[in-house]
C-alpha positions, 0 to 999 in steps of 0.5 A, a space after each residue: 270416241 271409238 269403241 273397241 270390237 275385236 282385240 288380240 295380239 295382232 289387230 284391233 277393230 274400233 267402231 269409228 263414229 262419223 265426224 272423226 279422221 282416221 289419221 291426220 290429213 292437209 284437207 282438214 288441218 285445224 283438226 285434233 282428234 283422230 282415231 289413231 291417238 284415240 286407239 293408241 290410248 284405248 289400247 296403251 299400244 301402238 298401232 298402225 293403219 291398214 284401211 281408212 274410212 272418211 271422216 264422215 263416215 261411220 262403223 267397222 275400222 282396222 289397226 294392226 299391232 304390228 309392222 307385220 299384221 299391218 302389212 299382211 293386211 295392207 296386201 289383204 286389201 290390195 289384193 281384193 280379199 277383204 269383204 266390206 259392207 256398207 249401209 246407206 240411205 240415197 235419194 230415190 228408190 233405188 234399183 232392187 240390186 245389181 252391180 256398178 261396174 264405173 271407173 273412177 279417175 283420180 279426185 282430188 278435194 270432191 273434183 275431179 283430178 285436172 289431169 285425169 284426162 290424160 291418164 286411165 280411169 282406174 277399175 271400180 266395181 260396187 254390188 249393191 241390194 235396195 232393203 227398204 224404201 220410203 215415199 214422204 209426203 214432202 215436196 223436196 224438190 220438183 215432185 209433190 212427193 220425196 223417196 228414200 231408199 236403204 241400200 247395202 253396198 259392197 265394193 268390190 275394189 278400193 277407190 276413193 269415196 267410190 260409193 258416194 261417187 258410185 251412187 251418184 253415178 246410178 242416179 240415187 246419192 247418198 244423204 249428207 253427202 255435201 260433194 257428191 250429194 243434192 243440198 236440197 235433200 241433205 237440207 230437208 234431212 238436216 233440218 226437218 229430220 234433224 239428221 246431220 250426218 252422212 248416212 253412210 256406215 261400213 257395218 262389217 268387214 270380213 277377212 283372214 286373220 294375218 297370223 292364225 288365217 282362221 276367216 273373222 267377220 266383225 261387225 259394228 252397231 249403226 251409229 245413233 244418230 244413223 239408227 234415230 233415221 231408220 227407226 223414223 221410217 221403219 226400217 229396222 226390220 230391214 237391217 241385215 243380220 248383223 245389226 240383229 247382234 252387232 258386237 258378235 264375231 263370227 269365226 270359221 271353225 
């Protein structure tokens, strides 16, 4: 069920929790749940959509109130002016930061869009920062050892499943990632770790308001799941600043 981090008027942030579709999609059609009736009722109004997360990814979700929130905030996001920031755990010990400037062609289902060839990849760009690193004495793969590493992601354009698709393309996919990820991997976490999810978490999102303009900064608390596997290595100290107190909002005055 989400959990409501920001009212007013206008808008409403929710924690989505992973394994819940925003909104109704032909991909997963046997679903009944989504977090646009469960906000519906959370908040006895409707709302509108102005963002979407994957279905298995957690954290920081957007509503407007109105036709006019939704597309002052539609053009927000178009226009690059929302700042998000993502949690992930890759395979490997990522680089300690830098920018992936990688264009992305239209993905259809994880692959490719067929006609993509004959079209020009769109611009995607992520900046990303390695917190923490593990190395277990676990031979997943070839190697007599296995590396993890806790990575904060911000992209900086909008493109479908553009992080997963961005961290594999530096070499260091993401967890839990069935499409885009290693199985052998995912199936250590799964069932050594017992972790069953895609260690992927948009843990805050900045912008301004649609209607007074003041600058807002909302964050989200790692799901339990996402903070059972940090705590198992040892990574809390790690987390950046607005897991210290999540459900604060941090206004400019």
């Amino acid at each position: 069920m989400p959990t409501i981090l920001y009212r007013d008027e206008h808008l409403v942030a929710v924690h989505k929790p992973c394994d819940l579709l925003v909104h109704r999609s032909p991909i997963d059609r046997h679903e009944t749940r989504f977090a646009l009736q469960l906000v519906r009722d959370l908040t006895g109004r409707r709302v509108f959509p102005v963002h979407r997360l994957d279905k298995p990814t957690s954290g920081v979700l957007l509503f407007a109130f109105t036709v006019e929130s939704a597309r002052a905030l539609a053009q927000a996001f178009a226009a690059g002016e929302v700042r998000k920031r993502y949690l992930a755990v890759v395979r490997g010990i990522a680089p300690a930061d830098g920018t992936i400037d990688h264009p992305l062609v239209e993905e259809i289902n994880g692959m490719d869009y067929p006609q993509a060839a004959e079209k020009d990849a769109q611009s995607a760009i992520t900046n990303y920062r390695r917190l923490a690193a593990i190395e277990l004495d676990v031979a997943v793969g070839r190697y007599p050892t296995s590396r993890y590493s806790l990575v904060l992601a911000e992209p900086r354009t909008g493109r479908r499943h553009q992080l997963r698709r961005h961290l594999r393309h530096l070499g260091h996919p993401i967890i839990g990632d069935t499409t885009h990820g290693e199985g052998r991997h995912n199936r250590y976490f799964r069932d050594a770790l017992d972790c069953r999810r895609l260690l992927l978490a948009a843990i805050d999102i900045s912008f301004s308001h649609p209607c007074s303009g003041e600058s807002l900064t909302i964050s989200a608390p790692l799901q339990e799941n996402f903070m059972a596997l940090i705590d198992r290595f040892g990574w809390r100290d790690a987390l950046p600043a607005s897991q210290v107190d999540p459900f604060s909002l941090q206004t400019d005055q």
